[in-house]
C-alpha positions in Angstrom: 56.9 2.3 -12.4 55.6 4.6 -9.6 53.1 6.2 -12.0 51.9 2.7 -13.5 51.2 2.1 -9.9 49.4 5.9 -9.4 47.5 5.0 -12.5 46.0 1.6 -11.2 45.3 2.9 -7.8 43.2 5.6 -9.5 41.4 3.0 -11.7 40.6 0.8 -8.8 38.9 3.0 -6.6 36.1 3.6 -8.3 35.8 0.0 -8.9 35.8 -0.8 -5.0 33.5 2.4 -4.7 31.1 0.4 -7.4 31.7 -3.0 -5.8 30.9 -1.5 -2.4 28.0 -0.2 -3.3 26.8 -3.2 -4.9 26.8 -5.1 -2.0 25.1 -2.9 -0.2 22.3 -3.0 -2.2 22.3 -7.0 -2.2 22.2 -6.4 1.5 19.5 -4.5 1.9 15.9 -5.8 2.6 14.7 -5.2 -1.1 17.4 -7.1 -2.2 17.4 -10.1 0.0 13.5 -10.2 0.0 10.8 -10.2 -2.5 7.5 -8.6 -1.8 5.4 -11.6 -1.9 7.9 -13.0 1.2 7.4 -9.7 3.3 3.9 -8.5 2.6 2.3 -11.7 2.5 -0.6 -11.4 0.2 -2.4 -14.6 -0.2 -2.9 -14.3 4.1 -3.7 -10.8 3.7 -6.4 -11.5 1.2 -8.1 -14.6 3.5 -7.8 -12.2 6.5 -9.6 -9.9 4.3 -13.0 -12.3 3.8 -14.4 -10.7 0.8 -17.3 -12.3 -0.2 -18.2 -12.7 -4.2 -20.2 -9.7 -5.7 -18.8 -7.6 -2.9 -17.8 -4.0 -3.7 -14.4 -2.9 -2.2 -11.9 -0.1 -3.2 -8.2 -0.1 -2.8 -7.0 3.5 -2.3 -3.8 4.5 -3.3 -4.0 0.7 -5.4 -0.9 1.9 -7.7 0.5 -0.2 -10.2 -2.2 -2.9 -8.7 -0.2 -4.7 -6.2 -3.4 -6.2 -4.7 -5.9 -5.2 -7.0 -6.0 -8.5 -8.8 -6.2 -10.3 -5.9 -9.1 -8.3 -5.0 -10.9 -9.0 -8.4 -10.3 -12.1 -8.4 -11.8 -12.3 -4.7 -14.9 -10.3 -5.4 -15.8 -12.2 -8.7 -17.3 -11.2 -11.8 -20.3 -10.3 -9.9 -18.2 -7.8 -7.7 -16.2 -4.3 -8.0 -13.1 -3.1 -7.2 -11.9 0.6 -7.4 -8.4 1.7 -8.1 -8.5 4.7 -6.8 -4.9 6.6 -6.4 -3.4 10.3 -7.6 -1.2 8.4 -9.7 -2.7 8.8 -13.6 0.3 6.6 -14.8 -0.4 3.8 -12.3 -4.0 3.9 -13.2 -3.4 3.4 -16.4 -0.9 0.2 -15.8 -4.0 -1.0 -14.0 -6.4 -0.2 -16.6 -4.5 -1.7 -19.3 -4.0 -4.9 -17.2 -7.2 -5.1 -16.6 -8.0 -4.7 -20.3 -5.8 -7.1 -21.2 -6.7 -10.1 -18.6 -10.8 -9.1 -19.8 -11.3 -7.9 -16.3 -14.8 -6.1 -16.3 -15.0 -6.0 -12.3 -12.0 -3.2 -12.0 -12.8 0.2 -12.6 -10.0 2.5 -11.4 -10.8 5.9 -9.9 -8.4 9.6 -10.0 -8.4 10.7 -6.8 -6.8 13.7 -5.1 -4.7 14.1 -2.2 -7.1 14.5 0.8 -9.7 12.7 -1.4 -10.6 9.6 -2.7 -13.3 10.6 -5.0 -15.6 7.6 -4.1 -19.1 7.9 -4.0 -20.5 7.7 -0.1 -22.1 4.2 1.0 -20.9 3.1 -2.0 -18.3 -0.2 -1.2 -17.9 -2.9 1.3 -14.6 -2.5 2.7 -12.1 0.0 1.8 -8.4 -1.5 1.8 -5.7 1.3 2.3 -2.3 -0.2 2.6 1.3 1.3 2.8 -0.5 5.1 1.6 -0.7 7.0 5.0 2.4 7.5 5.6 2.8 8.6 1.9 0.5 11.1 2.5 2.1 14.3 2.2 1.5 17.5 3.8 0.7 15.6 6.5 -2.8 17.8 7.2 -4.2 15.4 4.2 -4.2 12.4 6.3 -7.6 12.9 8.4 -9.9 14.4 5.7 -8.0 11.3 3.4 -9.4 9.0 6.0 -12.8 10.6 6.3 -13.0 10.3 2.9 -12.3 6.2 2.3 -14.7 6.0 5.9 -17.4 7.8 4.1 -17.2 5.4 1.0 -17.5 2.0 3.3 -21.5 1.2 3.7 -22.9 1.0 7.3 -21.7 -2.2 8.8 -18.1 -2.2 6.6 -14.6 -2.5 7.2 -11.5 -0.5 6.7 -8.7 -2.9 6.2 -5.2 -0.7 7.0 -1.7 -1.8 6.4 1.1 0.4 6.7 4.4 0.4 7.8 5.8 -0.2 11.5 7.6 2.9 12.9 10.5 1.0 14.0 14.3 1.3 12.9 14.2 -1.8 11.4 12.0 -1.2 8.3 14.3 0.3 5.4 11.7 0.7 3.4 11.5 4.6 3.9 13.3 7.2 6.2 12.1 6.6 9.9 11.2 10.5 10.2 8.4 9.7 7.6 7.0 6.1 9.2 3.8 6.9 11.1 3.1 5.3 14.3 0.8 2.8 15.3 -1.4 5.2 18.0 -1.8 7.5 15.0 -3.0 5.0 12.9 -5.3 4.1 14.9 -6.3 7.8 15.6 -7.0 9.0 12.0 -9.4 6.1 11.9 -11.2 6.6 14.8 -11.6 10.2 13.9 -13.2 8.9 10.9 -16.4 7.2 12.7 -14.6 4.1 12.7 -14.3 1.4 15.2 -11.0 -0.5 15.8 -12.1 -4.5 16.1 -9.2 -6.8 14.9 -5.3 -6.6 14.4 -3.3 -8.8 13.2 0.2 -9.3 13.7 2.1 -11.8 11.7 3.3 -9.1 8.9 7.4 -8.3 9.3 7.3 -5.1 8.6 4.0 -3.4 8.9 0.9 -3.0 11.0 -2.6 -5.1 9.7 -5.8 -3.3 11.5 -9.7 -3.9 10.3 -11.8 -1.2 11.7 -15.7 -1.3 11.1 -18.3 1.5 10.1 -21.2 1.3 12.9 -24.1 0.6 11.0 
């Protein structure tokens, strides 16, 4: 009897283990929230105010989160450029694109520390939840300088990443970047900070322009 008991204690701790962990996955923020709830996108994209045939780039785009909702701003008559290091994302995008008969997307290999846009060549640049991706951490600021030289004289930089604050789970707090150096990266770019936005749960929403 004693080792029918041993034997079922043995069986049922991993199971616990299993069940344990379980729960803390349904308990985490992933779990309990979808992106749409958290990120917002259809306020993101009015606060945004792209205008049809505008020319805008999302930079580190990935699978194409919001690059949909940017073509579909921008219009036939408009362009949006995926640009990210990620070849397999690209190509998600690029098949999506394909598929939908999306003519206005044209996605874009970049590197690192730069986007490989053309200068003076979009409207806005939208760079969300990338800089504090960007790793060594020397790649941020000639990143930045790079998306800043792509907006036209008189454009924005729309930039969304995510709070430094204990209470976003999304990534380790060590790697979160805070919002003063945010805000610095950009400025060192030749960019101006001239709205923020605040309704987001878990990340900062800044537009900065490019004097004309």
């Amino acid at each position: 009897m004693q080792n029918c008991t041993l034997l079922a204690h043995r069986r049922l701790v991993p199971l616990l283990a299993l069940a344990a962990g379980f729960l803390a996955v349904l308990a985490s923020p992933l779990a309990a929230e979808s992106r749409d709830e958290w990120q917002q996108p259809d306020r993101v994209m009015a606060d945004l105010n792209l205008r049809p045939g505008a020319a805008v780039a999302d930079v580190g785009c990935g699978p194409g989160y919001f690059v949909f909702r940017l073509a579909k701003a921008v219009g036939p008559g408009g362009k949006v450029f995926a640009a990210d290091i990620d070849k397999k994302a690209l190509k998600a995008v690029a098949d999506r694109a394909r598929a939908e008969h999306l003519a206005n997307i044209e996605v874009v290999t970049s590197e690192p520390a730069d986007t490989k846009l053309a200068p003076n060549s979009v409207d806005a640049a939208f760079v969300c939840d990338v800089i504090h991706e960007v790793a060594p951490h020397a790649d941020r600021a000639p990143l930045m300088k790079s998306a800043a030289a792509a907006i036209k004289p008189g454009g924005f930089l729309f930039l969304i990443d995510y709070r430094k604050s204990h209470e976003v789970k999304f990534d380790p707090y060590e790697k979160l970047v805070p919002r003063e150096d945010l805000v610095k990266l950009a400025t060192d770019a030749g960019l101006v900070l001239d709205a923020e936005f605040h309704y987001l749960k878990y990340q900062v929403f800044m537009r900065f322009r490019k004097p004309a």
